[in-house]
Short mmCIF file of the C-alpha atoms (twelve columns), coordinates in Angstrom:
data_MODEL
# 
_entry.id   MODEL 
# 
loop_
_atom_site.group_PDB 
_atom_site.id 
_atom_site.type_symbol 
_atom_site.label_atom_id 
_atom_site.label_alt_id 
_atom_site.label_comp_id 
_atom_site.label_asym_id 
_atom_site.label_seq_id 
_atom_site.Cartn_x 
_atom_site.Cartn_y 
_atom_site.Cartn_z 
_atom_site.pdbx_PDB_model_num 
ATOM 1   C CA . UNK A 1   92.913  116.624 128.987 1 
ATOM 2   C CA . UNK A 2   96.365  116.698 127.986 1 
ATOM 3   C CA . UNK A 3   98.094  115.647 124.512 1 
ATOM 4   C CA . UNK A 4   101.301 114.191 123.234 1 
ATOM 5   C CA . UNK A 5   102.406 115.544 120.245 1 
ATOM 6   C CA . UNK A 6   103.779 112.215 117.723 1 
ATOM 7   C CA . UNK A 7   105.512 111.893 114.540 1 
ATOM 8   C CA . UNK A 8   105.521 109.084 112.261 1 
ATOM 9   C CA . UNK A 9   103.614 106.004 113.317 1 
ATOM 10  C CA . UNK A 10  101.871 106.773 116.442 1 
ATOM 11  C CA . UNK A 11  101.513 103.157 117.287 1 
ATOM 12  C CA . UNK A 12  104.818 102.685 117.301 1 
ATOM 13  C CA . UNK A 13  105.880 105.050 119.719 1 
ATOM 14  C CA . UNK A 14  102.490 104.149 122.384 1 
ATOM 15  C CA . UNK A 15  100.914 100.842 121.112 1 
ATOM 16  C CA . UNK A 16  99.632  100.638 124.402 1 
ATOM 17  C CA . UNK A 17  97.594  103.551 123.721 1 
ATOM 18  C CA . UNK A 18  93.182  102.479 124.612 1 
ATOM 19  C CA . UNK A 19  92.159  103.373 120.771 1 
ATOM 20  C CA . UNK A 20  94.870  100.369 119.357 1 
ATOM 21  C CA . UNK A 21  94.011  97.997  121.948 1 
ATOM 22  C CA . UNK A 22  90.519  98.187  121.645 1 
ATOM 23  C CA . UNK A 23  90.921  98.140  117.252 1 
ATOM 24  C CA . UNK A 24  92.550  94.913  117.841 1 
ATOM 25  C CA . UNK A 25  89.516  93.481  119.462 1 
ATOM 26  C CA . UNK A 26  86.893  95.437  117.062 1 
ATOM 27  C CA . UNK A 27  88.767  93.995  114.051 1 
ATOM 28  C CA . UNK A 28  88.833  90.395  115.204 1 
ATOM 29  C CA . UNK A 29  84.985  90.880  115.879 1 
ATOM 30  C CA . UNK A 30  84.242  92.306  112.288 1 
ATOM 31  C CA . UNK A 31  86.932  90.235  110.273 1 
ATOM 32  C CA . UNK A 32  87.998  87.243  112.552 1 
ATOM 33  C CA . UNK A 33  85.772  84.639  110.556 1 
ATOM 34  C CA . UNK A 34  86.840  85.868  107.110 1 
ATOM 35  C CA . UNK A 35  90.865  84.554  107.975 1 
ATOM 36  C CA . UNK A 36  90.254  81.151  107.900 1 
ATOM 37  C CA . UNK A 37  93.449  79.450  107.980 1 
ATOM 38  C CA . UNK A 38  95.788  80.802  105.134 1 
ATOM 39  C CA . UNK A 39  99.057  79.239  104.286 1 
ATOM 40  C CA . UNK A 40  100.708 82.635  103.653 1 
ATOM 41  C CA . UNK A 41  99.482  86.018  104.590 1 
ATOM 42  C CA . UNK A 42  100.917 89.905  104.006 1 
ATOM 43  C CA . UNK A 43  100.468 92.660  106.347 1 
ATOM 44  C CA . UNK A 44  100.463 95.550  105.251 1 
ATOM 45  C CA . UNK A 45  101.418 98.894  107.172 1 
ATOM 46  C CA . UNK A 46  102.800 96.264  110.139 1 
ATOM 47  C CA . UNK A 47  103.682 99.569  112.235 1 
ATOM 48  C CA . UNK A 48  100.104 98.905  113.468 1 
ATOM 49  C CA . UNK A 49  101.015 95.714  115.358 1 
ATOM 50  C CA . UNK A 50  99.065  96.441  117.865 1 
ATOM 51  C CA . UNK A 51  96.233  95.788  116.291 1 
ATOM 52  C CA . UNK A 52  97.192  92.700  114.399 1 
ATOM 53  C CA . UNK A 53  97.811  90.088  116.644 1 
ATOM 54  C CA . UNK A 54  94.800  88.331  116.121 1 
ATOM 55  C CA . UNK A 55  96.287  87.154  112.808 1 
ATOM 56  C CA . UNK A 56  99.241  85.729  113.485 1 
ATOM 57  C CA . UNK A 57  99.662  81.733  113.350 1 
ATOM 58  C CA . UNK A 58  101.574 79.231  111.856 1 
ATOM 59  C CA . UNK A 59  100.971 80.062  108.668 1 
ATOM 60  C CA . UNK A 60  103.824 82.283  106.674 1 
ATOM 61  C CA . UNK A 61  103.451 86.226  107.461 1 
ATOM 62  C CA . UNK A 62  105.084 88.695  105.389 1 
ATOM 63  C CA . UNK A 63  105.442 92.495  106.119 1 
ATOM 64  C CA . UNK A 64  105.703 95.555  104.528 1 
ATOM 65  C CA . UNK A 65  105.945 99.364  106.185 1 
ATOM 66  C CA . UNK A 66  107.135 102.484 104.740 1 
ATOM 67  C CA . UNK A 67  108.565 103.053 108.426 1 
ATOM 68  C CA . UNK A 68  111.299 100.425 109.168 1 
ATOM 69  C CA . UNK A 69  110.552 101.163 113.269 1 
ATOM 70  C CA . UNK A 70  107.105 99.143  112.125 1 
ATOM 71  C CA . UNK A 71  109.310 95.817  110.953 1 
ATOM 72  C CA . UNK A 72  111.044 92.839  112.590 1 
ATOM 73  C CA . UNK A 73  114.622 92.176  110.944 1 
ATOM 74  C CA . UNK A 74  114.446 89.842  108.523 1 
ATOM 75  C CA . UNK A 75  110.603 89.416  108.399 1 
ATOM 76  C CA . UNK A 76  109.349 92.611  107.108 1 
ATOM 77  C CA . UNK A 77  110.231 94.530  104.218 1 
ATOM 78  C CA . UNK A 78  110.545 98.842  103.514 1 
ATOM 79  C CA . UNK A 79  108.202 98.932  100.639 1 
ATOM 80  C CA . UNK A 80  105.205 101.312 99.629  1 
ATOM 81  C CA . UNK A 81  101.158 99.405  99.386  1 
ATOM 82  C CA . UNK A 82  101.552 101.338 95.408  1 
ATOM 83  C CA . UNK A 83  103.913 99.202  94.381  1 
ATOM 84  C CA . UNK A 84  104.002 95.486  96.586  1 
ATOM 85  C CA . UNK A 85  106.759 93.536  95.736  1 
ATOM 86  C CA . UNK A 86  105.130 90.769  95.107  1 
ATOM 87  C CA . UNK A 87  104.017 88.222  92.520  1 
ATOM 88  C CA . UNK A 88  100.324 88.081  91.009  1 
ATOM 89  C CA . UNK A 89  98.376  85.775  93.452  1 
ATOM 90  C CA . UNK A 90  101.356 85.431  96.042  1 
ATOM 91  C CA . UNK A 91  98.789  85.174  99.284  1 
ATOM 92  C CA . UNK A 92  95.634  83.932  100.890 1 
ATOM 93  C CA . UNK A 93  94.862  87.303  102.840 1 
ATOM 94  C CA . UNK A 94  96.091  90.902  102.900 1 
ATOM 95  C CA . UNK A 95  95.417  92.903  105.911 1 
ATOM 96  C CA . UNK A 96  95.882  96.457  105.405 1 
ATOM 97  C CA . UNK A 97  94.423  98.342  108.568 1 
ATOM 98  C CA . UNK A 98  94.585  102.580 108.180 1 
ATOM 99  C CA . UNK A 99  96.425  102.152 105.227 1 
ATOM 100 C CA . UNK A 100 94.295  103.168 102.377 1 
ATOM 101 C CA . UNK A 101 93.540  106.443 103.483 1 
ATOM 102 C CA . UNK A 102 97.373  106.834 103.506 1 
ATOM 103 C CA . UNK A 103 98.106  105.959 99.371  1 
ATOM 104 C CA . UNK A 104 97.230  108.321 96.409  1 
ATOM 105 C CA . UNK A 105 96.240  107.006 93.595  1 
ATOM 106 C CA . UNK A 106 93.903  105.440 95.996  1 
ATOM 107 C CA . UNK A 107 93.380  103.074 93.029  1 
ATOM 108 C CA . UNK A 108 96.136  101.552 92.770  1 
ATOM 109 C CA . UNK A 109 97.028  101.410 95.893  1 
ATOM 110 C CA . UNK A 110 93.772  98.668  96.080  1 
ATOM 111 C CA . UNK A 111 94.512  97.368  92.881  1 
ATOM 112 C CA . UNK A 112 98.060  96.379  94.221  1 
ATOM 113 C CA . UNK A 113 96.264  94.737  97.549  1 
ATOM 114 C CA . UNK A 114 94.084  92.833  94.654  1 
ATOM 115 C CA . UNK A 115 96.946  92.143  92.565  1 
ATOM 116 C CA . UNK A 116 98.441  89.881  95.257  1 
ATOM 117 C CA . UNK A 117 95.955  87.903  95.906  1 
ATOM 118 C CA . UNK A 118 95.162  84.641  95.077  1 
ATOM 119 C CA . UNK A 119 92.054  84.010  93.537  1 
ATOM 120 C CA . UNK A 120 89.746  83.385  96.515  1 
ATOM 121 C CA . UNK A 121 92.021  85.113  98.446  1 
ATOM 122 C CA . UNK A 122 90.461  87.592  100.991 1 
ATOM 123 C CA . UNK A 123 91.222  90.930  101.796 1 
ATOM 124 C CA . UNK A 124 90.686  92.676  105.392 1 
ATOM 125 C CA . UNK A 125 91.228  96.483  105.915 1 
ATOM 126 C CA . UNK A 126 90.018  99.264  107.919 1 
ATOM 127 C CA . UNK A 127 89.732  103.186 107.089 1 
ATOM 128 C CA . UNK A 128 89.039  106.129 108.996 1 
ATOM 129 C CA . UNK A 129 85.987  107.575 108.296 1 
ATOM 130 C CA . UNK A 130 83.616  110.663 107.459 1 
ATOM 131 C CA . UNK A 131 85.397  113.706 105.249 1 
ATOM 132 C CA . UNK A 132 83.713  116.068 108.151 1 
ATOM 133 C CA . UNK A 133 86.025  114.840 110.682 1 
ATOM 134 C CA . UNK A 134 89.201  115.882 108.950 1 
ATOM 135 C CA . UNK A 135 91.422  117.504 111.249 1 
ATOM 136 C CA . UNK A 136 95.159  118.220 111.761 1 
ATOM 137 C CA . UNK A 137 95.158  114.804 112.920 1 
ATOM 138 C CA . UNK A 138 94.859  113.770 109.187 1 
ATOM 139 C CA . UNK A 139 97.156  115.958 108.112 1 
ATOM 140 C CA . UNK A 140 99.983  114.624 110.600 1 
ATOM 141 C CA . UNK A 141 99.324  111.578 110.014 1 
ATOM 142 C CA . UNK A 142 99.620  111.504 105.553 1 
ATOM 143 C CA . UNK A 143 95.851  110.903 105.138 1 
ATOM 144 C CA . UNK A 144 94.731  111.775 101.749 1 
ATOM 145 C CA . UNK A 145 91.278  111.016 103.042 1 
ATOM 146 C CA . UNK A 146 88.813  109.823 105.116 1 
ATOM 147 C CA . UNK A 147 85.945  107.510 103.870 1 
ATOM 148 C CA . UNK A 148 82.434  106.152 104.498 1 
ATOM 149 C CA . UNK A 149 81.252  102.949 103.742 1 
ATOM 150 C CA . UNK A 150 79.633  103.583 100.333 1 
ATOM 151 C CA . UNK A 151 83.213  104.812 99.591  1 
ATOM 152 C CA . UNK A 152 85.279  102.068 100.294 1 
ATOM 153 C CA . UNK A 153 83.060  99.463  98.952  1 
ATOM 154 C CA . UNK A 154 83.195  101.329 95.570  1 
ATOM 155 C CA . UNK A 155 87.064  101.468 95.543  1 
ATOM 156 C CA . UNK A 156 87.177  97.889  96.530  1 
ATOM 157 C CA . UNK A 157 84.812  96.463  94.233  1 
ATOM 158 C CA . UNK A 158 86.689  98.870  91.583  1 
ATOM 159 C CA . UNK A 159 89.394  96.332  91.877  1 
ATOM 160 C CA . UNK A 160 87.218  93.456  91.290  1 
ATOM 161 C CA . UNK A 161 86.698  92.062  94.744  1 
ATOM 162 C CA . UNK A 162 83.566  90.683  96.110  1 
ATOM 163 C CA . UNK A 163 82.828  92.826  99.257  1 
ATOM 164 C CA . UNK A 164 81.955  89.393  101.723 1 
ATOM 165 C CA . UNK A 165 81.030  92.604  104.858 1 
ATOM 166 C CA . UNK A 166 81.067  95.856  105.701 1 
ATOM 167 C CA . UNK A 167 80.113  97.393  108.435 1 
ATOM 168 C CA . UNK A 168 81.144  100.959 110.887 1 
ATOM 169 C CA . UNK A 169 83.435  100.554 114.146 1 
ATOM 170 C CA . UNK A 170 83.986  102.802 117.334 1 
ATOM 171 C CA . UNK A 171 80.353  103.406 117.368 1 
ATOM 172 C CA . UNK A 172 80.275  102.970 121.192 1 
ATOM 173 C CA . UNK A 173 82.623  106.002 121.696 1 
ATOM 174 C CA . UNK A 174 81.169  108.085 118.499 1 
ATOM 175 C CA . UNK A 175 79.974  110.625 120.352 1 
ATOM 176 C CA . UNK A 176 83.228  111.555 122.179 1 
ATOM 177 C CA . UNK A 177 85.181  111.232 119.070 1 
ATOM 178 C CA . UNK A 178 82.435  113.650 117.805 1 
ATOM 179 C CA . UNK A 179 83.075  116.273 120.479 1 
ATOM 180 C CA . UNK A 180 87.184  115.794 120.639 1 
ATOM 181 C CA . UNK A 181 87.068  116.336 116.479 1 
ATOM 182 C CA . UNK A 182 85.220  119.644 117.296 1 
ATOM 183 C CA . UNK A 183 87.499  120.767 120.542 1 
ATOM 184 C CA . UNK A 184 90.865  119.670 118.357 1 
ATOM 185 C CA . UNK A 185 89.158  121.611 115.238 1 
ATOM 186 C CA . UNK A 186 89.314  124.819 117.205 1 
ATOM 187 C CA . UNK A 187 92.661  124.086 118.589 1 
ATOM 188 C CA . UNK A 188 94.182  124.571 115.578 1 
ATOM 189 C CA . UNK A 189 93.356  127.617 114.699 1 
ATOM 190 C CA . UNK A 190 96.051  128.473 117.168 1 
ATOM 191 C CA . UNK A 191 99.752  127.181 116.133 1 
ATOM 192 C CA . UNK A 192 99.793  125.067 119.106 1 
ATOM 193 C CA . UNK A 193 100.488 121.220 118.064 1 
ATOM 194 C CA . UNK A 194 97.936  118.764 119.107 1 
ATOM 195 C CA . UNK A 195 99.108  114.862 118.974 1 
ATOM 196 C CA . UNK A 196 97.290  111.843 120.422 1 
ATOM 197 C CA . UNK A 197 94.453  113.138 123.518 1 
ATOM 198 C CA . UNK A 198 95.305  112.012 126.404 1 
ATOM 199 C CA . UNK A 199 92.964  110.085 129.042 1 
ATOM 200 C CA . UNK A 200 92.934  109.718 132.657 1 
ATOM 201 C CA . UNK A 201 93.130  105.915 133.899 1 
ATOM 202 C CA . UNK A 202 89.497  106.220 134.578 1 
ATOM 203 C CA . UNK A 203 88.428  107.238 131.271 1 
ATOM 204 C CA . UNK A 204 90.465  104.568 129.416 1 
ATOM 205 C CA . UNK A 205 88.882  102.498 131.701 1 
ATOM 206 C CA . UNK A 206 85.083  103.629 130.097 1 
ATOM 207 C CA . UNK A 207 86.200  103.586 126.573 1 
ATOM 208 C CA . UNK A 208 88.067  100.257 126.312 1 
ATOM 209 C CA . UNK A 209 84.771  99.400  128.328 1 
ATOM 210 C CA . UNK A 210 82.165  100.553 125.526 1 
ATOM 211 C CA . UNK A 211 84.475  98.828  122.942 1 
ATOM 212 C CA . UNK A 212 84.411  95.645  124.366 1 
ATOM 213 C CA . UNK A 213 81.051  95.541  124.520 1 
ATOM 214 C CA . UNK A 214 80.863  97.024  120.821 1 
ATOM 215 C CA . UNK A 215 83.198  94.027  119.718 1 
ATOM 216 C CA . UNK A 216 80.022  91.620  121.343 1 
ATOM 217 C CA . UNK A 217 77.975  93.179  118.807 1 
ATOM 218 C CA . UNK A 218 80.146  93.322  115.509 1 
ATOM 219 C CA . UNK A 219 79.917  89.275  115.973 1 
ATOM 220 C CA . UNK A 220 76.729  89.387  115.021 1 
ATOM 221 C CA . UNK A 221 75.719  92.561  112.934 1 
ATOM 222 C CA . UNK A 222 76.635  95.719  110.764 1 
ATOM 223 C CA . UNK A 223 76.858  99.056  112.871 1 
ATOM 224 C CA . UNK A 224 75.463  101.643 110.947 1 
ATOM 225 C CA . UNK A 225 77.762  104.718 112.013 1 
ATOM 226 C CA . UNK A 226 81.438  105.120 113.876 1 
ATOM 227 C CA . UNK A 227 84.679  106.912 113.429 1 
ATOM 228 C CA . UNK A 228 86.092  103.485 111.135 1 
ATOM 229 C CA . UNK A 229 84.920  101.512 108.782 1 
ATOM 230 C CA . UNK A 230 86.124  97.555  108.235 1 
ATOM 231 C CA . UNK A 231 85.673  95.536  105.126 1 
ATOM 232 C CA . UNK A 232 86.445  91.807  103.997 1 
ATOM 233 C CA . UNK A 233 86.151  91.403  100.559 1 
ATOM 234 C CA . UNK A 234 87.285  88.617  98.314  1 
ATOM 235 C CA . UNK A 235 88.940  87.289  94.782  1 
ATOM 236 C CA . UNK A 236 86.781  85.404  92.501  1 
ATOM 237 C CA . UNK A 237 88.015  82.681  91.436  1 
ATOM 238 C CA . UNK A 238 88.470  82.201  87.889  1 
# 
């Protein structure tokens, strides 16, 4: 199996990579019904448009992305998830996807998500998961940390949102993410780079395979392991 050592946004520079096109079909299974139909929506961390297509509509979309590579001209803005430049109550959902993990304080980093919503506003996000998969990966990447699903629940309902679901992803391919965190954990004990693992026709073929069929299932319920965890969660009203 070879690799392809990236910088920045990976996304950016192969969103045609299996993992991004099968989130976008895992996240639409786990968050699709929370949308609805919101007059104005911000994206957050839009370098991963890839995986947000399923939100786009004819309602307004703003975007935000430390990395200006991530952003259409004049629809996207260079600004940090810590500090959203944005009014109180400005939109109907946030989607931050692999963003969290990214901000420190993770706090206010959520807060700020919260901040901008209106009340009854929803929030959808994803998050890598499990501390014992850290790898240089991680560390390429900015991650502060990795989560499980007790974890992000707490942070978000530390920002006074109503978690609405919560529930694993990539269970189907767990146990090869499993393995390749173990193989890439010995890897870099030697100063050899490792970037995105590459995968023969035939094997994207299998995973974006078991994903679709995992997508089949997040309709209907909660997985109770994988290498991400999504959440909608929502603003009470006052």
């Amino acid at each position: 199996m070879s690799e392809v050592v990236q910088s920045g946004s990976s996304s950016i520079q192969q969103p045609d990579y299996w993992w991004y096109r099968a989130r976008t079909h895992l996240l639409q299974a786990a968050l699709g019904d929370f949308l609805d139909s919101p007059r104005r929506l911000l994206d957050v961390g839009s370098a991963d448009g890839p995986s947000v297509s399923w939100m786009q509509g004819a309602h307004e979309r703003f975007a935000i992305d430390l990395d200006p590579r991530g952003l259409v001209p004049g629809s996207g803005v260079c600004a940090s998830a810590l500090a959203l430049p944005f009014a109180e109550g400005t939109f109907d959902v946030v989607g931050a996807f692999d963003v969290i993990e990214h901000c420190d304080p993770e706090a206010q980093a959520v807060s700020e998500l919260a901040r901008v919503l209106r009340p009854g506003g929803r929030l959808l996000a994803s998050v890598p998961a499990y501390q014992w998969a850290w790898s240089d990966h991680d560390v390429r990447a900015g991650h502060h940390r990795r989560y499980t699903q007790r974890r992000i629940v707490r942070a978000v309902e530390g920002a006074g949102l109503t978690v609405l679901r919560s529930t694993y992803g990539f269970a189907g391919v767990f146990p090869m993410f499993a393995a390749e965190r173990i193989v890439r954990r010995l890897r870099s004990r030697s100063a050899e780079p490792q970037g995105l693992p590459q995968v023969s026709p035939a094997m994207d073929k299998v995973l974006t395979g078991l994903s679709s069929t995992e997508a089949r299932l997040l309709r209907k319920v909660d997985l109770p392991f994988g290498s991400s965890v999504f959440i909608a969660a929502e603003k009470p009203a006052r």
